[in-house]
N, C-alpha and C positions, 0 to 999 in steps of 0.2 A: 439463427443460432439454435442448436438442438438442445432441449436440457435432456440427460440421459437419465439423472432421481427419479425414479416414481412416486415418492412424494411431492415433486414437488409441477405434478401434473394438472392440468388446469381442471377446477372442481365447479365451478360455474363463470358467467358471465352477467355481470350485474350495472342497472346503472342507477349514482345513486346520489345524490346532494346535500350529503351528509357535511364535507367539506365546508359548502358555504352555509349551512345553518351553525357551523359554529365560526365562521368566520363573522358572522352578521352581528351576533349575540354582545348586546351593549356590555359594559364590565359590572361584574356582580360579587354575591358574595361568593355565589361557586368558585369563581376566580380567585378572589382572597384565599380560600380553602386548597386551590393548587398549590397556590405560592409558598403555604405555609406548611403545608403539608409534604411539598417534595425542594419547594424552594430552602428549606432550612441544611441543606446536608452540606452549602457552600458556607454556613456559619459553623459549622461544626470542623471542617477542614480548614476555616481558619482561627477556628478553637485549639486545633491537633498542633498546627505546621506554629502558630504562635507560642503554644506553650512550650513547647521542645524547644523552640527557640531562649524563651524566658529563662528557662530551668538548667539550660547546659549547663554555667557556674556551676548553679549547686550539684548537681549531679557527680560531679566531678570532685566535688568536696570531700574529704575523710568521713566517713559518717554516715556516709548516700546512702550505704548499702545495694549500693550498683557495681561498684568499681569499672569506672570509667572517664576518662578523658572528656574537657571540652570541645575540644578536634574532633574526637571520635562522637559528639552528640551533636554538633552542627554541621560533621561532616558524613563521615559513614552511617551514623543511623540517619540522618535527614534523605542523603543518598536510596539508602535501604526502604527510609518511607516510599520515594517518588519510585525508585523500581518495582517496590510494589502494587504501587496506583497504576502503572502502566501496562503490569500483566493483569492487574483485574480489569481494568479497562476493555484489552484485547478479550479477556476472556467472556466476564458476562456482557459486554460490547455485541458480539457473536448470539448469545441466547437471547441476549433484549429483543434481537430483531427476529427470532426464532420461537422465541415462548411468549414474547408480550410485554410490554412496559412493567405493568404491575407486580405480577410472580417477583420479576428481577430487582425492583426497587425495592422489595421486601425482603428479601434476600441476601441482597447486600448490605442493608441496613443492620441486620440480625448478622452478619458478619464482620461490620464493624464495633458492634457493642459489643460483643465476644471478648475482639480483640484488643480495645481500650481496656477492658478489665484486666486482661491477663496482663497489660502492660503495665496495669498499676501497682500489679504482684511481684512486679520483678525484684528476682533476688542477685542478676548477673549480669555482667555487659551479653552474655549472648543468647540469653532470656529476654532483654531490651530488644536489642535486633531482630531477633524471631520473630517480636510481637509490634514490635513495627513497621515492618514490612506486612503480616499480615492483615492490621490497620489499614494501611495503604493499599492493600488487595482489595477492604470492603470499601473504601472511598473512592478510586479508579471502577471503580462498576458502579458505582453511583451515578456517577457522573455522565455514561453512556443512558443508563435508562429514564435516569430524571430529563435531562435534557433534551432528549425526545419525547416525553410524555408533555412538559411543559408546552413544549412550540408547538402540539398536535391538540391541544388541548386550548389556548388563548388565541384570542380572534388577532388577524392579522393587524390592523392598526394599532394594536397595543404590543406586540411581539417583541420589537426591538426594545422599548421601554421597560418593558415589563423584564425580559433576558439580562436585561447591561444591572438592571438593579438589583436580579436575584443573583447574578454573581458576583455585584459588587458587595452582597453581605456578607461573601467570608470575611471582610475587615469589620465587620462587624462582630464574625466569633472570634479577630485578633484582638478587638477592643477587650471584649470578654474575657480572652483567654490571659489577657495584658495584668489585666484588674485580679483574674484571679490566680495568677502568680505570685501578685504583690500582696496577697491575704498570705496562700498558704506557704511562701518564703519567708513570712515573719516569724522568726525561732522564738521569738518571746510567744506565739499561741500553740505553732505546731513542733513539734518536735525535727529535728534534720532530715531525717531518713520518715518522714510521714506526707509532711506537706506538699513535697512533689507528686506521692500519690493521689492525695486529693484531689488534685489536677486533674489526671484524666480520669477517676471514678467518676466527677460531675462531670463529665462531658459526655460518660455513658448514658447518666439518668436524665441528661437532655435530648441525649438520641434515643432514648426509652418514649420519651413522651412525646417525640417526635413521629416514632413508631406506632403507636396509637391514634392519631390523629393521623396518618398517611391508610391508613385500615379505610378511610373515606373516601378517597380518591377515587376515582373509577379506574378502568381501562382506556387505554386512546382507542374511542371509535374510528379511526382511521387503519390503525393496526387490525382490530375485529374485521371489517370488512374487506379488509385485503386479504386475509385470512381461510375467508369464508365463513365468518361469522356476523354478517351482516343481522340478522333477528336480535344480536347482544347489542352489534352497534345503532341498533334503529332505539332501542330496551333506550341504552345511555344517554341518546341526543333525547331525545324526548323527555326523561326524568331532569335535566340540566333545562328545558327549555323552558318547562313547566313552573323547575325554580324558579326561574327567570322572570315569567313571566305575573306569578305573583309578588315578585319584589317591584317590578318594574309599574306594578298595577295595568294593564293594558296586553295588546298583542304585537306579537317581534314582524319587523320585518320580511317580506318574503324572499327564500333564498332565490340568486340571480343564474347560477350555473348547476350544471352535473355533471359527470365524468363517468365514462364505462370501464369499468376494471376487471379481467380478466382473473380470479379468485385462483391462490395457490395454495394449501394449506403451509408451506415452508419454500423456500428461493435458497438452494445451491449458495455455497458461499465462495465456491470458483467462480460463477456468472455473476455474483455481486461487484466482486471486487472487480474483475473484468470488465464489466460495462462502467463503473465509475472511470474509470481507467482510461476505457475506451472517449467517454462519452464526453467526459468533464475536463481533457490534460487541465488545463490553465484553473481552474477551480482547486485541483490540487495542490497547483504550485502554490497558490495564495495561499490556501489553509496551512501548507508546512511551513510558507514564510512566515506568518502570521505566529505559529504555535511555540516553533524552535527560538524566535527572538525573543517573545512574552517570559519562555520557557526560563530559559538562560538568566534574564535579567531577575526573574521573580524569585527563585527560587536558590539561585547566590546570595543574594541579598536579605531577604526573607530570614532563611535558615542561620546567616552569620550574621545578625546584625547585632547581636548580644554578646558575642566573641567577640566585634569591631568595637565596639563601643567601650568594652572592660579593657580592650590593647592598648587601642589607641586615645582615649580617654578619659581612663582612668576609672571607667562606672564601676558602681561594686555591683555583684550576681542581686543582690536583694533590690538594687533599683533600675536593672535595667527591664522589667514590665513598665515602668513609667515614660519610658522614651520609645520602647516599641509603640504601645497604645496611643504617645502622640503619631506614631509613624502611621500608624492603621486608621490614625480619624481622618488622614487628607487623602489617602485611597479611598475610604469608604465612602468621603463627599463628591469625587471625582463621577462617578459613575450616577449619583442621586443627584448630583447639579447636572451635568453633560445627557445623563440617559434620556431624554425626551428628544433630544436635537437630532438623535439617530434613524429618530423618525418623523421629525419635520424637514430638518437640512438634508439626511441623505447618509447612507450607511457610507459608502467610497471618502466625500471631503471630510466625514468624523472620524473614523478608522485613521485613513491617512494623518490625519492632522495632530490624532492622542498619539501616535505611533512615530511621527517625525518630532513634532514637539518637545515630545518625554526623552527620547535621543538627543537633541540636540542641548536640552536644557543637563542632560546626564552627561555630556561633554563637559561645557561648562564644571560643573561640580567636579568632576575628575581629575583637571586641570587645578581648581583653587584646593582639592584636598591633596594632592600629590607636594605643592609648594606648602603649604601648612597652613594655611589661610584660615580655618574653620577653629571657631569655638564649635565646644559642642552645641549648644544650641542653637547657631548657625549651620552646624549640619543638618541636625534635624531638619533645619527650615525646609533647608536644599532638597532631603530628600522629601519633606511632603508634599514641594513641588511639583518635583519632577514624577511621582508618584501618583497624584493628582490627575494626571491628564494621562500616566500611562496604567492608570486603573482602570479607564472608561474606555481604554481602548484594546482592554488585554481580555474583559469582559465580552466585548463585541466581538472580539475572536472566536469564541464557544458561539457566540450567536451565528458567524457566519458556515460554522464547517454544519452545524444544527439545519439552518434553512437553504442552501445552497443545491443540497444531494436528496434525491429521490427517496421517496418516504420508505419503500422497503431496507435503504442502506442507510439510513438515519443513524441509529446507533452505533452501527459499525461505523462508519462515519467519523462520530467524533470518539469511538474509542482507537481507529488507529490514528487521526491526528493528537489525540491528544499523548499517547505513548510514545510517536514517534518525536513528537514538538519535546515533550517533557523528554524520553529516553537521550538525547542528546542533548538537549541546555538542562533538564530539569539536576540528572545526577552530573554531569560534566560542572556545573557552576557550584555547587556548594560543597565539590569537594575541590576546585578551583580556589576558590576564596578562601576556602579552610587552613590551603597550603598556602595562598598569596598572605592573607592576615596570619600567620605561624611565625612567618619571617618577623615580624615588624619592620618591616620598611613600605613606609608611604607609598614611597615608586612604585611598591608591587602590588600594590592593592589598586595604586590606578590602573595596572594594563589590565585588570581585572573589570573597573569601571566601564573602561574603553571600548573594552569588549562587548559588556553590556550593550552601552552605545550606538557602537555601529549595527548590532544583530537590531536594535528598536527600529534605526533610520533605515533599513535593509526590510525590515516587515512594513512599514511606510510607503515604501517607494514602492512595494510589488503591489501592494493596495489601489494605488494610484492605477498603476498599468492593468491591473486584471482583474479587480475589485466587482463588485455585481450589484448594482440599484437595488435592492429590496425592501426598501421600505415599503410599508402597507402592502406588499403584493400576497397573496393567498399562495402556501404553499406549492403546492401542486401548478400553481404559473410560474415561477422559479425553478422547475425540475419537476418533470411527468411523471408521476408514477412508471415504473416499469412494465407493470400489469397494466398499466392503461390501453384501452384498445387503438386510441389514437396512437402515430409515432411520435417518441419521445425527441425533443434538439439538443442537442446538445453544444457546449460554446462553442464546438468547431462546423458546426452547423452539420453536425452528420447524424443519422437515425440510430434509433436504439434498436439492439439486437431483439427479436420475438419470443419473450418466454412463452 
C-alpha cells in the first residue's frame, strides 16, 4: 500500500528493545508517579459527571441563579457533557497519535480547568451548556492521550491491574464529588446560588495540582521511537532505569526481545484507520460491543440517579450526595477487589463474566423495581451490586480497545471507540431516562432498566466469542507495530499493508 504524505515518508530504520526494558522493569515509584500523575483525570470525571448529578435539585431551585430545570441538568447538559467528550476524544485522539502523549495530556488538562471555572460562573442555562460541553471536550482528550501514555509506559504483568484500577477511580472522584455536594448544598453554610459553585471551582484546583505533578511524566518512549526520535527515547528508558535501579538496590533484568521499526515522523490518518479496519474486523466488533453497552448503562443511570431517587423516593436535592456516594463505593471496590484476576484468570472469562453478571443481576432489579418491591435502601443495595461487577468490567473495556490495536493507532483507537460506544449509549440513555423518570411511571423506567440490560449481556457474549488473551503479553505481541519491519497478523490472519 502506497502512502502518497511526504511526511509521512520512512526517515530511518532502527532496531531497538526499548519495549521489553520497560516491560521487564519491576513496579516502582516511577510507576506510582504515572498513575498519579495521568491516572487522576478518571477521578476528576467522576468528580464532574457526579456532581452534576448531586446538584440538579438545586440547580433547578429558585435562587440557582442558572434558571434551569432538573430534566434539563441530568438530561441535555449531561447529554451536552458526553457529546463533548466525544468530539474531544476524536479530536485530540488524532494529535495524541501525531504530536505525542505528552503535549496532548497537557493540553487537555489546561482545557479542562478553563472550562470548570467558567462553569462555576454561570450566570444562565446556556452559559451552563456552553461550559459543559466544553468540559467534556477537555475530558474526552484526556482520555485518548492518558490512556495510551499509561499502557506504553507500565510493564506488561502489571497492565491489566494497574488499567481496571486507574479507571475504577473515577468512583472515587464520585465518592468526592458525593461528600462535596453534601457540604456545599448545606444552605445553613453556603448560601443557594454559591454552593453549587464551589463544586466545580474545587475540582479545578484538584486538576490544578494535578497539572503540576503530570509536568513529571515523560513522554512514551515508544511514541519517540516510532517517530524518529529514538536518542529522546533511549534519554527516557535509561533515566526510568536508573531510578529503578537505585530503588530496587541492584541490576534489572536483561531485556529478552527487539523489534525493527521502520521510523515515520507522522502515519496518514486514512491508512490508519484503514489498516485497523482492514487488519483487526473482529477486534472491532468487540470494542464497539463492549463500549456502546458500558456506554448506555453508565451513563443513564449515573447522570439520573438523583432525579430517580427525588421521584420516585422521595429524596430531598440536599441528600441525595449521600445515596450517590454509597452508589460509587460499590463501583469503586468492584474493580480494586476483581482488578488483579484480569491478570491472573484472564482478560475474556473476567470481561465476560463482569459484563453478563451485571446484566443479568440488572434484570433481576428491573423486574423487582417495575412491581414496587424496593425500599429505598434496598435499591441502593441492588444497584451497588450490580454495579459492583459491572464496574470492573466497563473498566477493562478502555483496557482492551488500549492494548489490542497497534501502537501507532493506540489513541485513535480509544478515541473513536470511546465516541462511538458513548455517541450512542452515552447521550441516547440520559436523555432516555430523563424522559422515562418525567413520566413517573415504574413501567417506564424499567424498559429503561431493560435496556440497560440486554446491551451489558450483549457486550458479555461478544467477549466470549471475539475477546483476545492478553494478559501479561507485551504490547507489540498483541498487535505489531505498523512500522515494524516484520509482517503484521492480524485476527483474520491476513498481513499488514507496507508503510
Amino acid at each position: 500500500m502506497a502512502v502518497a504524505s511526504s511526511d509521512a515518508v520512512q526517515t530511518g530504520t532502527i532496531e531497538t528493545d526499548i519495549p521489553a526494558r520497560l516491560d521487564r522493569l519491576p513496579w516502582s515509584r516511577f510507576h506510582w508517579r504515572v498513575i498519579i500523575g495521568l491516572g487522576t483525570v478518571w477521578i476528576l470525571d467522576g468528580l464532574e459527571v457526579t456532581i452534576v448529578g448531586a446538584i440538579s435539585g438545586r440547580l433547578s431551585e429558585k435562587g440557582a441563579g442558572v434558571g434551569i430545570s432538573a430534566g434539563d441538568v441530568s438530561g441535555l447538559a449531561a447529554s451536552l457533557y458526553v457529546a463533548g467528550a466525544c468530539v474531544g476524544a476524536l479530536v485530540f485522539g488524532q494529535l495524541t497519535d501525531r504530536f505525542g502523549r505528552k503535549r496532548l495530556f497537557m493540553l487537555t488538562l489546561g482545557l479542562y480547568l478553563l472550562a470548570t471555572v467558567l462553569t462555576a460562573l454561570s450566570f444562565s442555562s446556556l452559559w451552563f451548556f456552553v461550559f459543559r460541553f466544553l468540559t467534556g471536550l477537555g475530558i474526552g482528550g484526556e482520555y485518548s492521550a492518558i490512556n495510551s501514555a499509561i499502557d506504553e509506559l507500565i510493564p506488561a504483568k502489571h497492565r491489566g491491574h494497574a488499567d481496571i484500577s486507574i479507571n475504577g477511580s473515577y468512583w472515587g472522584g464520585a465518592i468526592g464529588g458525593s461528600l462535596l455536594a453534601v457540604l456545599a448544598l448545606n444552605t445553613s453554610i453556603f448560601p443557594l446560588n454559591i454552593g453549587w459553585r464551589l463544586c466545580f471551582a474545587l475540582g479545578a484546583v484538584l486538576g490544578l495540582g494535578v497539572l503540576l505533578i503530570r509536568r513529571n511524566v515523560p513522554e512514551s518512549p515508544r511514541w519517540l521511537f516510532i517517530h524518529g526520535r529514538e536518542q529522546d527515547a533511549e534519554r527516557v528508558v535509561a533515566e526510568i532505569e536508573q531510578e529503578v535501579r537505585q530503588e530496587v538496590g541492584g541490576e534489572l533484568p536483561e531485556p529478552k526481545e527487539k523489534i525493527t521499526v521502520r521510523q515515520r515522523r507522522t502515519i496518514p490518518l486514512s491508512l490508519i484507520v484503514r489498516s485497523v479496519v482492514t487488519l483487526y474486523p473482529r477486534r472491532t466488533v468487540l470494542g464497539m460491543a463492549l463500549f456502546i453497552s458500558q456506554a448506555f448503562l453508565y451513563n443513564a443511570v449515573l447522570f439520573s440517579l438523583g432525579y430517580m431517587l427525588k421521584t420516585f423516593f422521595g429524596v430531598a436535592s440536599g441528600d441525595v450526595p449521600y445515596y450517590i456516594a454509597i452508589f460509587a463505593v460499590g463501583n469503586l471496590l468492584g474493580p480494586l477487589t476483581l482488578g488483579r484476576l484480569f491478570d491472573t484468570v484472564g482478560r475474556k472469562p473476567m470481561i465476560a463474566g463482569t459484563y453478563l453478571l451485571s446484566g443479568g443481576l440488572l434484570l433481576i432489579t428491573a423486574f423487582l423495581f417495575k412491581n414496587g418491591d424496593f425500599t429505598l435502601i434496598g435499591f441502593i443495595i441492588a444497584l451497588m451490586t450490580v454495579f459492583f461487577f459491572a464496574s470492573a468490567g466497563v473498566s477493562a473495556a478502555y483496557l482492551t480497545v488500549s492494548e489490542i490495536f497497534p501502537l501507532e493507532t493506540r489513541a485513535l483507537c480509544i478515541a473513536v471507540f470511546y465516541a462511538v460506544g458513548t455517541g450512542v449509549g452515552g447521550i441516547v440513555g440520559p436523555l432516555l431516562f430523563a424522559h422515562l423518570i418525567e413520566s413517573g411511571k415504574l413501567s417506564h423506567v424499567f424498559v429503561g432498566f431493560l435496556i440497560g440490560a440486554i446491551a451489558m449481556i450483549i457486550g458479555g457474549v461478544a467477549e466470549l466469542v471475539v475477546g483476545v488473551k492478553a494478559e501479561r503479553m507485551s504490547l507489540e505481541s498483541l498487535a505489531r507495530p505498523l512500522t515494524a519491519a516484520d509482517a503484521v497478523v492480524s485476527d483474520a490472519g491476513q498481513p499488514a499493508p507496507v508503510l
